[in-house]
N, CA, C and O atoms as a Tinker XYZ file with bonds, in Angstrom:
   256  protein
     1  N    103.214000  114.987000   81.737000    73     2
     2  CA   102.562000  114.221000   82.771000    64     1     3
     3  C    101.817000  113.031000   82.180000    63     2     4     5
     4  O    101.612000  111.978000   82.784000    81     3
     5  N    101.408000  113.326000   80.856000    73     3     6
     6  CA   100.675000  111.839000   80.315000    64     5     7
     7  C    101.339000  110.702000   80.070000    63     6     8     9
     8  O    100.860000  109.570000   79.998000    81     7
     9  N    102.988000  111.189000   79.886000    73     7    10
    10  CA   103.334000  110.014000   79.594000    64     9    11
    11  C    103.373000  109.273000   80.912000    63    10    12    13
    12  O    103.735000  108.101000   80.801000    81    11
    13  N    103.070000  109.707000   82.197000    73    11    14
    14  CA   103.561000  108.874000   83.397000    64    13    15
    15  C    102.679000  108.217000   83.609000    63    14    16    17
    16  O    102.706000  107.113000   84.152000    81    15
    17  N    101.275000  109.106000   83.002000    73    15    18
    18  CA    99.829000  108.390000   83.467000    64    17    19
    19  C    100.082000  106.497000   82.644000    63    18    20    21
    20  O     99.980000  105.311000   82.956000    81    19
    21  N    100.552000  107.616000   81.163000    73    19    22
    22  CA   100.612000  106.464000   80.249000    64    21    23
    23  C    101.189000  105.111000   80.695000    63    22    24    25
    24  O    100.750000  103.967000   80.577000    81    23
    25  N    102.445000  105.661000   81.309000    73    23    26
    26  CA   103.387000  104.323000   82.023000    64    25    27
    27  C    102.725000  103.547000   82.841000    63    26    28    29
    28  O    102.620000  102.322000   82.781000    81    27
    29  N    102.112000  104.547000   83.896000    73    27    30
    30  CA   101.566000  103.494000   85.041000    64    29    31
    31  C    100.694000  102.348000   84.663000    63    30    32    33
    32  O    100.870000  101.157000   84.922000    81    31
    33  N     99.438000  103.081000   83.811000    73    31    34
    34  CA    98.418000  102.236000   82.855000    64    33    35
    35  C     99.631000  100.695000   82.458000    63    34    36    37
    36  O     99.476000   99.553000   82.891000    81    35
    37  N    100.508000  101.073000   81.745000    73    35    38
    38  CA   101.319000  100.375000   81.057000    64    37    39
    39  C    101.964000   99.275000   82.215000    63    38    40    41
    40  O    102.422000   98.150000   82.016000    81    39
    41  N    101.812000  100.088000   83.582000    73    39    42
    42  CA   102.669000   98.915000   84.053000    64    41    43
    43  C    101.418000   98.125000   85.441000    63    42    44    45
    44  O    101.754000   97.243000   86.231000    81    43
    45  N    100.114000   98.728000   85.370000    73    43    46
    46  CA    99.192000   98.017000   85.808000    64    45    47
    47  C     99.144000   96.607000   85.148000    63    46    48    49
    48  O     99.424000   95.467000   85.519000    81    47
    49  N     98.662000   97.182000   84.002000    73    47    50
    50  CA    98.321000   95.877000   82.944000    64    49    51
    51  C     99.569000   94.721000   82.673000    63    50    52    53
    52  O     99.361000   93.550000   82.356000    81    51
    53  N    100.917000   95.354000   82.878000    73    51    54
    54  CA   102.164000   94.114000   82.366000    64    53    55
    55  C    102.461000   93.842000   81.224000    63    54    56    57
    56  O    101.740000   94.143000   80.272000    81    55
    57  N    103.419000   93.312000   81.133000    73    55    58
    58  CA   103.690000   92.614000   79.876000    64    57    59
    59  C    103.632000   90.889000   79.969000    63    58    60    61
    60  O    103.792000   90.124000   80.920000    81    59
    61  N    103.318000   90.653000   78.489000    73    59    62
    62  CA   102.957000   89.016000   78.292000    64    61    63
    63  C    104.686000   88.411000   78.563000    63    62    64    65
    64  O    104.979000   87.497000   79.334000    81    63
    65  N    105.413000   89.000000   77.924000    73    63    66
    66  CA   106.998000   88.383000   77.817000    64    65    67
    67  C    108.232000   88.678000   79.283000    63    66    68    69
    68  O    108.169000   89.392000   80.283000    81    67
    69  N    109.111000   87.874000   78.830000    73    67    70
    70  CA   109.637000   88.368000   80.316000    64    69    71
    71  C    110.857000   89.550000   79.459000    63    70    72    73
    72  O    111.706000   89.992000   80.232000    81    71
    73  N    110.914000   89.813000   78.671000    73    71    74
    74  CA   111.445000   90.722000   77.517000    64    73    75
    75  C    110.893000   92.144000   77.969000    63    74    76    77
    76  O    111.435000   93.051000   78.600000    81    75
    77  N    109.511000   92.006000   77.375000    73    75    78
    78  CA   108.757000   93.231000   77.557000    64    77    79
    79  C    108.737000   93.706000   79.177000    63    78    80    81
    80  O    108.600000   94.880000   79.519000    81    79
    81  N    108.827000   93.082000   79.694000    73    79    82
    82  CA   108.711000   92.688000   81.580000    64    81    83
    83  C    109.976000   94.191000   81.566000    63    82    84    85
    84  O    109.997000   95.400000   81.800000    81    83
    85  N    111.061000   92.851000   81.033000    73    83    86
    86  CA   112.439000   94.054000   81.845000    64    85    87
    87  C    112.247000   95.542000   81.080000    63    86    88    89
    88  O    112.231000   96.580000   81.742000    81    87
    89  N    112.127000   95.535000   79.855000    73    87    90
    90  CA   111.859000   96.889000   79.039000    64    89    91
    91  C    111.362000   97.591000   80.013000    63    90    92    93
    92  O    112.102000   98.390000   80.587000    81    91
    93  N    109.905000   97.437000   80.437000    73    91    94
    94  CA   108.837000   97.976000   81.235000    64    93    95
    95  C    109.480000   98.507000   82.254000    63    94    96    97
    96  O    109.761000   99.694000   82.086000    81    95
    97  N    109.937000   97.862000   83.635000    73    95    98
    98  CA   110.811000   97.997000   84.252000    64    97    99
    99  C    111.852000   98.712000   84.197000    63    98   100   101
   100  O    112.388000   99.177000   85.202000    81    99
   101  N    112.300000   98.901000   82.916000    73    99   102
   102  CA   113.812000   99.946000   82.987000    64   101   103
   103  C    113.117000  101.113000   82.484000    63   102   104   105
   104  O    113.708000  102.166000   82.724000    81   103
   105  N    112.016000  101.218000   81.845000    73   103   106
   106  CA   111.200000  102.838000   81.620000    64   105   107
   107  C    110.746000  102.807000   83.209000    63   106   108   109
   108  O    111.098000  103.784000   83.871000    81   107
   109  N    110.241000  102.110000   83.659000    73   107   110
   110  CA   109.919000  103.034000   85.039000    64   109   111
   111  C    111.095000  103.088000   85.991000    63   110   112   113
   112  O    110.898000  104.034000   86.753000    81   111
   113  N    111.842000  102.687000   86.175000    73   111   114
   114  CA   113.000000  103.008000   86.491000    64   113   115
   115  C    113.608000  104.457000   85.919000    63   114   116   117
   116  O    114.445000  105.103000   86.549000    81   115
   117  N    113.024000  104.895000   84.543000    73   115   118
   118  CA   114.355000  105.736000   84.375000    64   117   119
   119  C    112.808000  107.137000   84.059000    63   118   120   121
   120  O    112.916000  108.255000   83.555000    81   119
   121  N    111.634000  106.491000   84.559000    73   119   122
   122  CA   110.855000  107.764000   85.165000    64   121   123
   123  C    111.134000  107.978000   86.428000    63   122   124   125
   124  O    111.457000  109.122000   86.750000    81   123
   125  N    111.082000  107.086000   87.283000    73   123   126
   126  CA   111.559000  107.369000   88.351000    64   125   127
   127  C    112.687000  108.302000   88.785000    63   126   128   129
   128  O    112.558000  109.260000   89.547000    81   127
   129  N    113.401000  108.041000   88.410000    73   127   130
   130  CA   114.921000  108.574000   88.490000    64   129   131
   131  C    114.645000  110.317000   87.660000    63   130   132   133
   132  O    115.373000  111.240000   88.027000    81   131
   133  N    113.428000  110.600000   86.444000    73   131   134
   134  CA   113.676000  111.804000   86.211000    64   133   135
   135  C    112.344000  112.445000   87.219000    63   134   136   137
   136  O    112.177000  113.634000   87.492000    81   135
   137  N    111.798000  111.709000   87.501000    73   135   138
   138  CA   111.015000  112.766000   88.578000    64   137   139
   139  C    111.422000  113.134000   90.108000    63   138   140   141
   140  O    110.948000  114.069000   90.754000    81   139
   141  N    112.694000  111.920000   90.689000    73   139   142
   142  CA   113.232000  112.224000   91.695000    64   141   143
   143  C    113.777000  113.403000   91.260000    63   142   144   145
   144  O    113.202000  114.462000   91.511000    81   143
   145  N    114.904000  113.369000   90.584000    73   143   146
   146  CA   115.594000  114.912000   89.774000    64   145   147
   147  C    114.607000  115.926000   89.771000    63   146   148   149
   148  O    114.925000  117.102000   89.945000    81   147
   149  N    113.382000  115.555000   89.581000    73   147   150
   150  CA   112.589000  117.116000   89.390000    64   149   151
   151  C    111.742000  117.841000   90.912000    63   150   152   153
   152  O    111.404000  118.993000   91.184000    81   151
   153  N    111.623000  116.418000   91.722000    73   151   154
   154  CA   111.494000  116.844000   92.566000    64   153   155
   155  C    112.775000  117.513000   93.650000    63   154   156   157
   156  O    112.497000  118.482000   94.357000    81   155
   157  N    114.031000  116.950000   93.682000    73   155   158
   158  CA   115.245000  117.683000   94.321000    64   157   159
   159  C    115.025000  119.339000   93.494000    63   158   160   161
   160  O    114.608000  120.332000   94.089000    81   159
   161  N    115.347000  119.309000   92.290000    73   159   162
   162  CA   115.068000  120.802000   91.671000    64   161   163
   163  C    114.362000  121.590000   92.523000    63   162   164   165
   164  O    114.831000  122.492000   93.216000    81   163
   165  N    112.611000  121.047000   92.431000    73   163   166
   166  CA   111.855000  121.869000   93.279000    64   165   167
   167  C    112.061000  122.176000   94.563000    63   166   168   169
   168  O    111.800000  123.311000   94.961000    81   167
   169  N    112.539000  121.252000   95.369000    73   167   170
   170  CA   112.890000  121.506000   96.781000    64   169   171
   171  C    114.010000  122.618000   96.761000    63   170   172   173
   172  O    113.862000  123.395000   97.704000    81   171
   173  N    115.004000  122.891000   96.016000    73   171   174
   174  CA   116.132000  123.395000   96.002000    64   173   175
   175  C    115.499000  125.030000   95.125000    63   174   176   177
   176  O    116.094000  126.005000   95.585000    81   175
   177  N    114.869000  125.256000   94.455000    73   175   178
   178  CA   114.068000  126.675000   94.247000    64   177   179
   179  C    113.016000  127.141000   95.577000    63   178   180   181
   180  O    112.802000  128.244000   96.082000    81   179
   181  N    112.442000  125.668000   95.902000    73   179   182
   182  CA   111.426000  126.326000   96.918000    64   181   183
   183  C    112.669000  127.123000   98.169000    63   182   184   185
   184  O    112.702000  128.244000   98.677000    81   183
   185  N    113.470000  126.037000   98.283000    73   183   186
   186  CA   114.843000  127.010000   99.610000    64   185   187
   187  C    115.218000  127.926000   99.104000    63   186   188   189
   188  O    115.784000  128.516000  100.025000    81   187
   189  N    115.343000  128.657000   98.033000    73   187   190
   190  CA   115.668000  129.305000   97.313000    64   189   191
   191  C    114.768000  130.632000   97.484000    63   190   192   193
   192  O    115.170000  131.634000   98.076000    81   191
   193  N    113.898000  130.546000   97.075000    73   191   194
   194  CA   112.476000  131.208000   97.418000    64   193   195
   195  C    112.186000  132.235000   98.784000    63   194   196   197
   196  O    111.837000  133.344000   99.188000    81   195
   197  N    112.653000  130.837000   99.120000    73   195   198
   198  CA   111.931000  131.214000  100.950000    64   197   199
   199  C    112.632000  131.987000  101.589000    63   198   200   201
   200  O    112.188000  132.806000  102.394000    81   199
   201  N    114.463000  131.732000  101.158000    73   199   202
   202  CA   115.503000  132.533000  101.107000    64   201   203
   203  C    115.205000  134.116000  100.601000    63   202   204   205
   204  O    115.370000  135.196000  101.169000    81   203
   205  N    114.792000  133.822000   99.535000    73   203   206
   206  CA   114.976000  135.228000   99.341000    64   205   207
   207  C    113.623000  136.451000   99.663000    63   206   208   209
   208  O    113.588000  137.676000   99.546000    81   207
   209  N    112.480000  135.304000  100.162000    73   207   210
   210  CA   111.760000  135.967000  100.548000    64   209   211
   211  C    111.923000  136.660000  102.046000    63   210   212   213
   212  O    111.692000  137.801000  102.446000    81   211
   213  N    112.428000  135.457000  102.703000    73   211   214
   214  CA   113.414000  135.879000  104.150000    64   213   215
   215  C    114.032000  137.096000  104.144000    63   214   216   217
   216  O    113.691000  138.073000  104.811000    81   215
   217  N    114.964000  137.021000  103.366000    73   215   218
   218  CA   115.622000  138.366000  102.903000    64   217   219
   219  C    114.692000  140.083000  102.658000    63   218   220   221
   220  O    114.822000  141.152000  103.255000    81   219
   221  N    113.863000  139.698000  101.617000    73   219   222
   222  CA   112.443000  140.452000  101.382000    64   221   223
   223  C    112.081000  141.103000  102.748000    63   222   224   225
   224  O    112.154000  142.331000  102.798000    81   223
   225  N    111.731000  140.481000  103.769000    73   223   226
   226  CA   111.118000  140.545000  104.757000    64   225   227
   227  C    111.787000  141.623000  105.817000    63   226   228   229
   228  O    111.166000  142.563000  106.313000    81   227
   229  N    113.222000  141.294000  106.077000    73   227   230
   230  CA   114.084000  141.852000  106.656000    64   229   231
   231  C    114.587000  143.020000  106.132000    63   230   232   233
   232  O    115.025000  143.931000  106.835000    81   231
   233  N    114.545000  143.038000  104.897000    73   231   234
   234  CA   115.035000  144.558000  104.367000    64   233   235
   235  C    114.071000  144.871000  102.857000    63   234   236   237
   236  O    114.117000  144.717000  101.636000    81   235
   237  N    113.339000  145.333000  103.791000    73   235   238
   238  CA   111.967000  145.667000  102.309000    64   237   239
   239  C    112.433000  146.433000  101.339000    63   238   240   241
   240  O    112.350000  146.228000  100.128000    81   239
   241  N    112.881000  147.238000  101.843000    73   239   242
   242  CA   113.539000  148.474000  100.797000    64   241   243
   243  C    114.500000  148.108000  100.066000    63   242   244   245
   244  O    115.261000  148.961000   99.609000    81   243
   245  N    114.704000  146.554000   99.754000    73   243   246
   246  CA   115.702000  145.710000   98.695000    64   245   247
   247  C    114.982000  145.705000   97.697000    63   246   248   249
   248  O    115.464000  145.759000   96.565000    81   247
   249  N    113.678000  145.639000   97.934000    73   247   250
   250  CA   112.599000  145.227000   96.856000    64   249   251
   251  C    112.525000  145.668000   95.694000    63   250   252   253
   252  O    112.205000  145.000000   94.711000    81   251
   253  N    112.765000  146.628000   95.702000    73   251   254
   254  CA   112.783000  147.568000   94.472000    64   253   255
   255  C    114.075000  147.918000   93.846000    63   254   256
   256  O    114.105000  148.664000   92.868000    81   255
């Protein structure tokens, strides 16, 4: 998680070059892109979850 803090810091402040600019830009771009991925993950365990807690619910005596 620090490195995202780190990024943002990083992309408050900017870069002096239009070099460093696009660099900047393609790291948050390719945070972006791994926290979308981590958030689909989570959504897809939480259905997962709820599923099988559903299940749980309906036939308790699975539980064990």
């Amino acid at each position: 998680m620090t490195d995202y803090i780190n990024l943002q810091s990083r992309c408050q402040r900017g870069e002096s070059t239009l070099a460093g600019a696009n660099n900047l830009l393609a790291e948050c771009h390719a945070a972006l892109g791994k926290l979308l991925a981590e958030v689909e993950s989570l959504r897809k365990e939480c259905s997962r979850l709820a599923a099988d807690n559903q299940a749980l619910l309906e036939n308790p005596e699975d539980a064990l």
